[in-house]
PDB file of N, CA, C and O in Angstrom:
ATOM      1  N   UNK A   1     -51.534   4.720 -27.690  1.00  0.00           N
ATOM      2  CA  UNK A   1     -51.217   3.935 -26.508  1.00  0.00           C
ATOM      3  C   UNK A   1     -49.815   4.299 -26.022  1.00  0.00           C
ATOM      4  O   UNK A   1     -48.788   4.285 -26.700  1.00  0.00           O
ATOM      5  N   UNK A   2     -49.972   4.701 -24.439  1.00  0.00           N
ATOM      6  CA  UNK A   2     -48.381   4.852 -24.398  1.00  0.00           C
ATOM      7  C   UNK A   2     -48.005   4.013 -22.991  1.00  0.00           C
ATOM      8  O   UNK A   2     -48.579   4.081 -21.904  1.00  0.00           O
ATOM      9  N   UNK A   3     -46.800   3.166 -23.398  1.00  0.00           N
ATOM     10  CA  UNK A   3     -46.319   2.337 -22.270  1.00  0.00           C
ATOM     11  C   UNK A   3     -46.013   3.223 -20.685  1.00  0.00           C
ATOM     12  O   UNK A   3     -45.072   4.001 -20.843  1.00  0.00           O
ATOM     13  N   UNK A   4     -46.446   3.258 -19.599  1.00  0.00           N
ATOM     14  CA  UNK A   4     -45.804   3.566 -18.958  1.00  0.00           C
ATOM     15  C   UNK A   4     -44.605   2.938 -18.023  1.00  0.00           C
ATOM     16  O   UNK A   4     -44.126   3.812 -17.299  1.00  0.00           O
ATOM     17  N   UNK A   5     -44.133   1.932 -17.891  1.00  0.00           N
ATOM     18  CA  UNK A   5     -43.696   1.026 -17.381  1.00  0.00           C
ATOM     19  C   UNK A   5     -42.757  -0.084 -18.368  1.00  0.00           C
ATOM     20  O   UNK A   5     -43.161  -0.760 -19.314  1.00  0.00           O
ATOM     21  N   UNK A   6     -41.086   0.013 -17.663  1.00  0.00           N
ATOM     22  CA  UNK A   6     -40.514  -0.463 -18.800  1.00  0.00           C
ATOM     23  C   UNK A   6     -40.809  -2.675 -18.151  1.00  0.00           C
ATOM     24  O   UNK A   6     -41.713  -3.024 -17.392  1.00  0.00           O
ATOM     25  N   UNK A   7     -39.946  -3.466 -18.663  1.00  0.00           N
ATOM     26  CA  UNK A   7     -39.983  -4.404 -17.959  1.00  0.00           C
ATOM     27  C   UNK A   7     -39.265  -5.126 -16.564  1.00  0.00           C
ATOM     28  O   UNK A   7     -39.313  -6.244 -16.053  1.00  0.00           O
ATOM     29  N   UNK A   8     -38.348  -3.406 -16.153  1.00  0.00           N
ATOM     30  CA  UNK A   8     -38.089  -4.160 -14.947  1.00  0.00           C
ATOM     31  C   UNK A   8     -36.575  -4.826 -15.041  1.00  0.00           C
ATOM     32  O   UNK A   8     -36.354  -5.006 -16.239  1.00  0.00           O
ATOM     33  N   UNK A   9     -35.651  -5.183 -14.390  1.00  0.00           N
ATOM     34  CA  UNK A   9     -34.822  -5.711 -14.180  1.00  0.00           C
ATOM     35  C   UNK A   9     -35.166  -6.892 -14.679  1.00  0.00           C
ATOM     36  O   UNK A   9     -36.139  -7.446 -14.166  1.00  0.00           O
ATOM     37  N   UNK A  10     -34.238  -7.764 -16.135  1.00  0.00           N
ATOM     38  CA  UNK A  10     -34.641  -9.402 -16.027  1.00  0.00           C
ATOM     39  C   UNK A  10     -33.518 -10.301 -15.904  1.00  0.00           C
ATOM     40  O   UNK A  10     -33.292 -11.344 -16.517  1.00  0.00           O
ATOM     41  N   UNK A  11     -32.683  -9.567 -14.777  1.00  0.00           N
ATOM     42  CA  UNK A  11     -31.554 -10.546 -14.443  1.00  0.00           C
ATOM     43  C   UNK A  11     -31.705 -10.150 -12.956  1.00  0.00           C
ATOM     44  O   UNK A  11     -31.559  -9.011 -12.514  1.00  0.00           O
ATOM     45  N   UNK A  12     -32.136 -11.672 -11.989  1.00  0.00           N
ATOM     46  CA  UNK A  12     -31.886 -11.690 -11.195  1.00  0.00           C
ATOM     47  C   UNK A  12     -31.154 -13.351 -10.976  1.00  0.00           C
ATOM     48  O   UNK A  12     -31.720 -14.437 -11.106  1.00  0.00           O
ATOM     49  N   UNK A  13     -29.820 -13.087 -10.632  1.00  0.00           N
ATOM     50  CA  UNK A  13     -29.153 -13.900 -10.526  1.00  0.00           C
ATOM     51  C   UNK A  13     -29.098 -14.945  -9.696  1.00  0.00           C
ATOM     52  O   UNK A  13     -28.844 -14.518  -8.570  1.00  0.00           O
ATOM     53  N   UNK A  14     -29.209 -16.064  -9.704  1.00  0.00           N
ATOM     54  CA  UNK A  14     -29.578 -17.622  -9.385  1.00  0.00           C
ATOM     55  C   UNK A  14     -28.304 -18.482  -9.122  1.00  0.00           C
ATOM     56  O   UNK A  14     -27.927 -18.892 -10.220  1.00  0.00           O
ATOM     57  N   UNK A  15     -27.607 -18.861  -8.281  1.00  0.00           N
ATOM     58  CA  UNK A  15     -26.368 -20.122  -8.582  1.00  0.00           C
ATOM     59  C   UNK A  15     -26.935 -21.376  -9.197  1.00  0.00           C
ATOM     60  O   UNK A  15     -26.527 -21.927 -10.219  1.00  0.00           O
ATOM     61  N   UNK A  16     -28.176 -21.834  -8.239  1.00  0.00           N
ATOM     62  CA  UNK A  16     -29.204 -23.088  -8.380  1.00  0.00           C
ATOM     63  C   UNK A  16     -29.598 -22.992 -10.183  1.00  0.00           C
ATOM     64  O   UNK A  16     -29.078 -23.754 -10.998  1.00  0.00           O
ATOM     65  N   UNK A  17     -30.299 -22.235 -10.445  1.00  0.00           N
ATOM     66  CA  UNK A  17     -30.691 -21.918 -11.376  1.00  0.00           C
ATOM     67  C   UNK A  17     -29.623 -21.778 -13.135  1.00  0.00           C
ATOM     68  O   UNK A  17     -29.779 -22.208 -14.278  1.00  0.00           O
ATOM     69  N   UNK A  18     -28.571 -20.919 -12.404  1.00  0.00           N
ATOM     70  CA  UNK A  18     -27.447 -21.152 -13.133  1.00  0.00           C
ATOM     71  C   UNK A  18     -26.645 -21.913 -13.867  1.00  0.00           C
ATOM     72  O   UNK A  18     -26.207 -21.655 -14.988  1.00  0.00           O
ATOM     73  N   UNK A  19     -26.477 -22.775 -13.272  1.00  0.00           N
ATOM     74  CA  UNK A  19     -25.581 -24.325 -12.681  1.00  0.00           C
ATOM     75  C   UNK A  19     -26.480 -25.557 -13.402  1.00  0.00           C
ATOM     76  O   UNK A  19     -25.993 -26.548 -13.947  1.00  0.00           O
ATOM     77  N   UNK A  20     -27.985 -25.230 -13.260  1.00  0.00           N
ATOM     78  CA  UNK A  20     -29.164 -26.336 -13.892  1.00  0.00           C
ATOM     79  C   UNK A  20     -29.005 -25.899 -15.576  1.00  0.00           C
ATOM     80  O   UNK A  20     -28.777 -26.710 -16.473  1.00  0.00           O
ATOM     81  N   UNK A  21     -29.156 -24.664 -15.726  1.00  0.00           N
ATOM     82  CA  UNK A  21     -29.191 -24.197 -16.983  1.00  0.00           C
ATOM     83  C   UNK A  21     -27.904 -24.204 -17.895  1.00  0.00           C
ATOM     84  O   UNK A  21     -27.971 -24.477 -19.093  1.00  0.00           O
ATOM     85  N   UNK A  22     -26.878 -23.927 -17.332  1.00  0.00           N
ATOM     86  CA  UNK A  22     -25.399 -23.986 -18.278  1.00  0.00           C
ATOM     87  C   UNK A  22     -24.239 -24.354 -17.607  1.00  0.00           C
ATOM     88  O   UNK A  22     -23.095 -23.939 -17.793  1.00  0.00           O
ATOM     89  N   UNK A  23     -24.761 -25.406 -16.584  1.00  0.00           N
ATOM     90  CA  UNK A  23     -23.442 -26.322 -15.909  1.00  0.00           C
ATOM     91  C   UNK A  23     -22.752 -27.000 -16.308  1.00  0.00           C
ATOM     92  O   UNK A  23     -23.122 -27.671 -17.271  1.00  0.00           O
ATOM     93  N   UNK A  24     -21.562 -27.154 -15.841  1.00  0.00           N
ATOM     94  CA  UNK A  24     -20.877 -28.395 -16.727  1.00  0.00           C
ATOM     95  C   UNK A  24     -21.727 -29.795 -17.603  1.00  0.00           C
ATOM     96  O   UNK A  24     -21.741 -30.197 -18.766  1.00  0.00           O
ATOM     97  N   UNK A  25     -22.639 -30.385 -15.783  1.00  0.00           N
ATOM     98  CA  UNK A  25     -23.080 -31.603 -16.069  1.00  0.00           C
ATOM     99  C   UNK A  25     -24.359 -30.981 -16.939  1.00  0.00           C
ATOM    100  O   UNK A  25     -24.522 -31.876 -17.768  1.00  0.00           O
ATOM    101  N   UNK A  26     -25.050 -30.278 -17.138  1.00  0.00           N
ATOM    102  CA  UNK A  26     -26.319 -30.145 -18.046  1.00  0.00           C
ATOM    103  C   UNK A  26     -25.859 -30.211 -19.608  1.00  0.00           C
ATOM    104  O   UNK A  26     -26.428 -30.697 -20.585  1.00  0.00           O
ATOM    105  N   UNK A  27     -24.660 -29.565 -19.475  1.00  0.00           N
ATOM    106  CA  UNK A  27     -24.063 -29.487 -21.055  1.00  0.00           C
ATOM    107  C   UNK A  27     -23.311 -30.881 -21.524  1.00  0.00           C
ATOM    108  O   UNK A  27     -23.121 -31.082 -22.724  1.00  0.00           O
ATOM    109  N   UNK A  28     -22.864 -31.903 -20.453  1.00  0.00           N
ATOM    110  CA  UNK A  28     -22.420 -33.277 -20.744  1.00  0.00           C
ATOM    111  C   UNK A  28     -23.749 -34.072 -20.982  1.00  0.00           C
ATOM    112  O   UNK A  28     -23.615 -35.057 -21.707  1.00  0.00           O
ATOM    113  N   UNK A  29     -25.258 -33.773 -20.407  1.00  0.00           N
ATOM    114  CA  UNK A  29     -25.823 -34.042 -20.621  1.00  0.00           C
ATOM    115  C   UNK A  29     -26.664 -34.787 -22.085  1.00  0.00           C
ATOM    116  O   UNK A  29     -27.077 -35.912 -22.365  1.00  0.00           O
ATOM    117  N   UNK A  30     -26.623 -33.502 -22.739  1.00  0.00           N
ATOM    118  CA  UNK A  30     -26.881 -33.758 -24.067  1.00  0.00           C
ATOM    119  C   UNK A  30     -26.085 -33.234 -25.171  1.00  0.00           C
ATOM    120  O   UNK A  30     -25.232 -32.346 -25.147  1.00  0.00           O
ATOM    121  N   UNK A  31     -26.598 -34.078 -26.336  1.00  0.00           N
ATOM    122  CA  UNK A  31     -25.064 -34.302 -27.359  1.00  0.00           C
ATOM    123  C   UNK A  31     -25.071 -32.901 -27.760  1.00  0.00           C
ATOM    124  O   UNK A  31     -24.033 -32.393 -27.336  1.00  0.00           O
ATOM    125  N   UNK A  32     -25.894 -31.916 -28.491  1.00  0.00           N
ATOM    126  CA  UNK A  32     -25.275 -30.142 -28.238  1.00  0.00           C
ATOM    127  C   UNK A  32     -24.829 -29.703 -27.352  1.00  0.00           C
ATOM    128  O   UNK A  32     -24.228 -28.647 -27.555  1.00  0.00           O
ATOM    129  N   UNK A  33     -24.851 -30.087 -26.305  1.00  0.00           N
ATOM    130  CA  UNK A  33     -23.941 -29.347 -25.266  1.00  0.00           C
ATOM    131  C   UNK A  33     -22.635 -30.038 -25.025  1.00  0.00           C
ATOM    132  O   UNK A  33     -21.627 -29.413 -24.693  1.00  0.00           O
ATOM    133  N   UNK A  34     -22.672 -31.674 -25.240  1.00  0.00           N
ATOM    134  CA  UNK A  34     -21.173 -31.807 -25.780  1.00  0.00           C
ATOM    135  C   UNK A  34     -20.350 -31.590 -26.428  1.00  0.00           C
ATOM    136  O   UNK A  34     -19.147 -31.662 -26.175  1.00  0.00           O
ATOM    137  N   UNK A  35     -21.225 -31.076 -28.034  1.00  0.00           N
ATOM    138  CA  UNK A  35     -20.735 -30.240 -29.023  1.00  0.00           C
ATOM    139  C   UNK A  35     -19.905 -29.062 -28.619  1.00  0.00           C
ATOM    140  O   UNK A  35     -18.814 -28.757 -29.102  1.00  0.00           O
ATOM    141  N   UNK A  36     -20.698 -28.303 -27.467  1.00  0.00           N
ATOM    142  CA  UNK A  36     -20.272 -26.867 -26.944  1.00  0.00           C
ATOM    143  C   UNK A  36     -18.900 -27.486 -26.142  1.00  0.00           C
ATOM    144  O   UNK A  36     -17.864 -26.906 -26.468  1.00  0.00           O
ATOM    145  N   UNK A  37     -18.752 -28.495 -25.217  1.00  0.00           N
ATOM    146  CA  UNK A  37     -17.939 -28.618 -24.456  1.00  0.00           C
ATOM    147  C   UNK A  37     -16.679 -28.811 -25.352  1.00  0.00           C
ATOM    148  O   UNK A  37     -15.729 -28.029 -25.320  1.00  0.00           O
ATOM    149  N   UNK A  38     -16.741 -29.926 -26.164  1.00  0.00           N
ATOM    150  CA  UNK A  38     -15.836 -30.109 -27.229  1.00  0.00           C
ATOM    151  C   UNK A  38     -15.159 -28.961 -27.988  1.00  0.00           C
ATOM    152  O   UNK A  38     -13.938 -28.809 -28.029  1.00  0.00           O
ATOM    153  N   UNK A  39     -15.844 -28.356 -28.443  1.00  0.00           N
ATOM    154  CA  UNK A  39     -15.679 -26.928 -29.035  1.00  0.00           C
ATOM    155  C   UNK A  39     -14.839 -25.786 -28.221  1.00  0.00           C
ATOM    156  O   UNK A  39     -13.834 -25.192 -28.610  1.00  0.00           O
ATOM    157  N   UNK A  40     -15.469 -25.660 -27.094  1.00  0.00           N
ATOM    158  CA  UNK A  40     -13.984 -25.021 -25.898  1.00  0.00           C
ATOM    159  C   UNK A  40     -13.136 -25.437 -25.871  1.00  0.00           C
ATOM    160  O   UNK A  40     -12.097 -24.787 -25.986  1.00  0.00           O
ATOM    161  N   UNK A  41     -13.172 -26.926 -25.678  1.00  0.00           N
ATOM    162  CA  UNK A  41     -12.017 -27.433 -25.215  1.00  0.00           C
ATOM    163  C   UNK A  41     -10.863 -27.329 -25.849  1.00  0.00           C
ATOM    164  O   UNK A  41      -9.820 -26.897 -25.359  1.00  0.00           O
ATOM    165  N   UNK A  42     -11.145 -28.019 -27.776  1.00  0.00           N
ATOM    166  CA  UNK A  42     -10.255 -27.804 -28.770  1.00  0.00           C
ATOM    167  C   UNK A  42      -9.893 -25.618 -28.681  1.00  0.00           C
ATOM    168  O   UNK A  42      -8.815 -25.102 -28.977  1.00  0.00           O
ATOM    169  N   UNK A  43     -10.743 -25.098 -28.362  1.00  0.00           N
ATOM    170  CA  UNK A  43     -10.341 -23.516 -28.118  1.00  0.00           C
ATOM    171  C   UNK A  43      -9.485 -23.224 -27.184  1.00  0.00           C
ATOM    172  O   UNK A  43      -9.012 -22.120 -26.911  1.00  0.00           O
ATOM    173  N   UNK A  44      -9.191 -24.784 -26.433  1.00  0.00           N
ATOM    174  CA  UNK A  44      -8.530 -24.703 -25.470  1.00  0.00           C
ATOM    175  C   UNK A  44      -8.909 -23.247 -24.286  1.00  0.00           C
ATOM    176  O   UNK A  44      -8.095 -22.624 -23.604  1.00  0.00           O
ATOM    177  N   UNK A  45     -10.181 -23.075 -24.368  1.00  0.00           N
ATOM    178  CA  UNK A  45     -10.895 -21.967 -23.263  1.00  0.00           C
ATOM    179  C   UNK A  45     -10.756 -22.044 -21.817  1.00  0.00           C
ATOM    180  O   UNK A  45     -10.665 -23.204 -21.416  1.00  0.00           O
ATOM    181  N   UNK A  46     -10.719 -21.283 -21.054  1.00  0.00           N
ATOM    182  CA  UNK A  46      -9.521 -21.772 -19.761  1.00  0.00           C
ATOM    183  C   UNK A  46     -11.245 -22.496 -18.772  1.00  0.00           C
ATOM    184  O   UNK A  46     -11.170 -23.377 -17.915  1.00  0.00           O
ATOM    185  N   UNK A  47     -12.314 -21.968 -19.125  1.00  0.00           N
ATOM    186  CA  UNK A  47     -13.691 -22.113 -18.294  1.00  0.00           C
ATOM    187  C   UNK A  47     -14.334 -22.633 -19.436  1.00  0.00           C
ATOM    188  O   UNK A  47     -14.787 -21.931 -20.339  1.00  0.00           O
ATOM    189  N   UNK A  48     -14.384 -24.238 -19.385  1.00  0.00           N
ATOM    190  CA  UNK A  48     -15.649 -24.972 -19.935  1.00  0.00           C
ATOM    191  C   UNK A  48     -17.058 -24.437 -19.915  1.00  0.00           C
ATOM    192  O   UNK A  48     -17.850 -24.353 -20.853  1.00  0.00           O
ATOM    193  N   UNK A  49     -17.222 -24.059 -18.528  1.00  0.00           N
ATOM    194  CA  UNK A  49     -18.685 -24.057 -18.568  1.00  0.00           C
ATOM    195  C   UNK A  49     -18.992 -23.662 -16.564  1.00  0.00           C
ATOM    196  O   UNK A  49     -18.205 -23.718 -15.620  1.00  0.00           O
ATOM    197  N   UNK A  50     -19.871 -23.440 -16.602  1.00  0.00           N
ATOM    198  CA  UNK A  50     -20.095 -22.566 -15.162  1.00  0.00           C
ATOM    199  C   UNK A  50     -19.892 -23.900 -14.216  1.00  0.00           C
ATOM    200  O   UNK A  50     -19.964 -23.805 -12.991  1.00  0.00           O
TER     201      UNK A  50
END
């Protein structure tokens, strides 16, 4: 069997999509993603989160 065809570009970039998936408020959302926010923050990381 031989593939001819790879899969294609799988980044097509979204703001909407973006923003829902690893936004500030999605990550205040739930307590692992407060974990994550917390975790920058003490890293003192200059960008929380998109």
């Amino acid at each position: 069997q031989i593939r001819l065809y790879g899969r294609g570009r799988t980044f097509n970039p979204s703001h909407r999509v973006r923003k829902r998936r690893h936004g500030f408020l999605a990550r205040a959302r739930t307590k692992a993603g407060r974990k994550i926010l917390n975790r920058r923050k003490t890293r003192r990381a200059r960008y929380w989160s998109h």
